[in-house]
Structure formats: C-alpha cells, structure tokens
N, C-alpha and C positions, 0 to 999 in steps of 0.2 A: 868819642864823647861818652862821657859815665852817666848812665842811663840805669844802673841799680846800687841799688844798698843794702848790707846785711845786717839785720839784727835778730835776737833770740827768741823763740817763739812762745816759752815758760821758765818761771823761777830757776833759779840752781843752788845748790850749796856746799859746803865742803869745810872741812876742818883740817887745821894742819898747828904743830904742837912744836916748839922750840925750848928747851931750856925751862921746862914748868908751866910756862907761858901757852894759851891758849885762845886761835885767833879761827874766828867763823866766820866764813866768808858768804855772802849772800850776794848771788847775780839777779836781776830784774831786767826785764823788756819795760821800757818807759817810752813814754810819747810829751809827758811835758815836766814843766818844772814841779806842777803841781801834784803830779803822783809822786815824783821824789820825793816832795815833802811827805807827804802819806806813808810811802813805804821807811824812812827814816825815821817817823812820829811812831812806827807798828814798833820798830825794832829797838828803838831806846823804852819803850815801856815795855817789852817783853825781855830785856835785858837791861833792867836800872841798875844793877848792878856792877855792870859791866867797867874793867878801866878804861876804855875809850869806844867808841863808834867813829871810825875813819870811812872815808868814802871818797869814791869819785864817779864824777857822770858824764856820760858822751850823745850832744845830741845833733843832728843835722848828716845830711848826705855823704858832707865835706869832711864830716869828721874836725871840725871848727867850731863848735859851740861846748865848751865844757866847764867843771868846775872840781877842783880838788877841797878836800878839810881833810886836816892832819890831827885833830880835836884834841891837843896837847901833846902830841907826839913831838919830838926837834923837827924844824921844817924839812918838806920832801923827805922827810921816811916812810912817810903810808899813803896821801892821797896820792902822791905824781905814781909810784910804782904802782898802784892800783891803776890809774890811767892810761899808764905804759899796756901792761896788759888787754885793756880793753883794746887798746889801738892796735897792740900785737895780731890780735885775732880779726883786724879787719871790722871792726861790730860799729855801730853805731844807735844811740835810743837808746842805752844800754848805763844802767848803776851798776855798781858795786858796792857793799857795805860790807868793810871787816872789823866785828866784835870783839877786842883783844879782850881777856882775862889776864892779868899779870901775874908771871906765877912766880917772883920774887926774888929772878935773875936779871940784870939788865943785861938785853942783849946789843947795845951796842948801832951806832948808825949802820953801819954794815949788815948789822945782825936782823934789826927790823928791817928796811930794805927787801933783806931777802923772805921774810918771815911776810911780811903785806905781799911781795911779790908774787910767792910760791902760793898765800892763801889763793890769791884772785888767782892764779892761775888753775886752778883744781876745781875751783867755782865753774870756769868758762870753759875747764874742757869737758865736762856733764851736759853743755848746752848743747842742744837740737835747735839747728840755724836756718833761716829763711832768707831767700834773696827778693827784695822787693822791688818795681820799677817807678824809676822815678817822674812822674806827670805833670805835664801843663794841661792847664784846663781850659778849651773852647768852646764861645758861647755862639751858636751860631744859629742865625735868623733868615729862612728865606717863603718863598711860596711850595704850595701846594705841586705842582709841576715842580719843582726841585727835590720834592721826598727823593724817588728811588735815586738820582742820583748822592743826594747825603747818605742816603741809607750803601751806597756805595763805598762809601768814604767811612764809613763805620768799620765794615768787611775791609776792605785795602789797607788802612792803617791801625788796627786791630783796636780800636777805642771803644775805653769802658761809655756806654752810656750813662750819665748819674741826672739826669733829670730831662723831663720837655714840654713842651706846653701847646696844644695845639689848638688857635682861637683862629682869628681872620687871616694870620699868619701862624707861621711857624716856630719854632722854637727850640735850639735843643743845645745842651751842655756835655761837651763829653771831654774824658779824661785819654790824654794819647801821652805815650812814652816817651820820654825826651827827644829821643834819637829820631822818633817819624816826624818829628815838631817841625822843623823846616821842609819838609815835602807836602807836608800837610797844609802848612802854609801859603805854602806857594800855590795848591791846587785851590783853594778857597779863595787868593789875592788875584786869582787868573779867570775863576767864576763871577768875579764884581759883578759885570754886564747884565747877567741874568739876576740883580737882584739879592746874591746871597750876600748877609753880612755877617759879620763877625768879630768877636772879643775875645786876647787870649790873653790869660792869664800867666803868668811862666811861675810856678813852684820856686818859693825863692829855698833859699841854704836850709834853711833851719825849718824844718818837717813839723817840728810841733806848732809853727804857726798858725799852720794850714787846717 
C-alpha cells in the first residue's frame, strides 16, 4: 500500500537558451490551487514582458489532480512536457512555471517540446525532496481507565497526536499512516466493549483538501 508522497521542500530555477530564445523555469512546493494562483500572479507581474508564462501543476498523492496552460504556445508544446517532468521525478504538490522570452527564431514543435522539457527539468534537478506520509485521521473517545491503554496505541502505531480534549470523558484525535490504518483499526473495533469509540477519517486523493 502507498503510504508516502514526495514533494519539494523550497523554490528552484533555472534557465536554459535555444536559438536566441530564452526560457526560465521556476519549480514551487504548493498545497493548493490557491497558491498557484499567487505564485503565477508574482511571476506574470515581475515578467510583463515576457512572450508567454506556460505552466503545469501536480497535486494529490496519486499524482491525479493536475492542470496544464500552453499560454499561446501550439497545443502540448509547454504545459504537457512541463508535466511530464514533474511526474518524471516522482513529485507531487508541485508547479512549474516557464518564462519564455522569444528571441526571434521559431524553434519548431519539436524544438519547444524540448526547450519546456529541458527548462523544467534543470528546475527539478536543483530541488531538495522530502518524503511525506500519508494519514488518516482518528477521533477517538473513551474513559479515563482507558488513557494508558490509548496512550498505548499512540506508541504501537506511531501516531501524530493533533488535538484532545479531556472533560467527563475523553477525547482524542490523532493522525496514523496509511499502512498502520487497518491494524489500528481493528484494535480500536475489538476495544468496543470497554467503551472506546471512534471516527476515522481516511485522507481522500487530493492533499490540498485536507
């Protein structure tokens, strides 16, 4: 079961030069659609000049939520090859934005192709990568006589705690790794009797949801 995801842990960039022509690649770690817009909104005002800003963005586990613009390019000469790359290296959460400057050659669908290609790929091999796990989140409720056993179950299935609440009962939220999710499970659906209950949430595909 696929229990992590990699993506980059700071910006990257790179330039790469064809035929006069001059294309800047910029990699970004993103979490949602809305920083896209942001980091695109930064870079068409610090390059108005620019003859296009192409891009593509990859978001979710699965590597299934994304979005190309070719920004008057002939279709799939910049966004797809730009994507290609991202997926090349595994990444996900991940833009890429390349500034072409036209320097008064055209180079041809074959030509751009490789010219977006080569950009993002000089971009993404600067990158410093982290591998992330991927969580379901449980809410789980029981009594006082049940702490040190959950507090068991924190240690055994290596769960982040993120919140708890402790009034006439108990209360507690914690984030466990895909892969312990069904053992986890199962030790919590086998404690019913004594009281403990609980809510799980499963992480759906796409990370910026959540």
């Amino acid at each position: 079961m696929q229990d992590t995801y990699k993506m980059m842990t700071a910006p990257t960039e790179a330039i790469f030069r064809d035929k006069g022509s001059k294309f800047l690649a910029y990699a970004y770690p993103v979490q949602t659609e809305d920083e896209v817009k942001a980091r695109l909104q930064d870079l068409r005002k610090q390059y108005f000049d620019a003859t296009h800003h192409c891009y593509a963005y990859l978001l979710g586990y699965r590597q299934d939520y994304f979005r190309v613009n070719d920004d008057g390019e002939p279709n799939h000469t910049a966004g797809t090859p730009i994507l290609n790359q991202i997926k090349a290296q595994g990444l996900t959460n991940t833009l890429v934005v390349v500034v072409r400057y036209f320097g008064g050659t055209k180079l041809g669908v074959t030509g751009l192709i490789n010219a977006y290609k080569s950009a993002t790929a000089l971009a993404l091999q600067e990158a410093s990568l982290v591998e992330k796990p991927i969580q379901s989140t449980f809410i789980i409720t029981f009594g006082y006589p049940q702490m040190n056993q959950i507090m068991r179950f924190v240690r055994e299935y290596e769960a982040e705690v993120a919140g708890q609440a402790l009034t006439e009962t108990c209360e507690i939220t914690l984030k466990v790794r895909l892969g312990l999710v069904p053992a986890l499970r199962k030790a919590l659906t086998d404690l019913a009797y004594e009281g403990i209950k609980f809510d799980e949430k499963q992480e759906g595909n796409v990370l910026y949801l959540f």
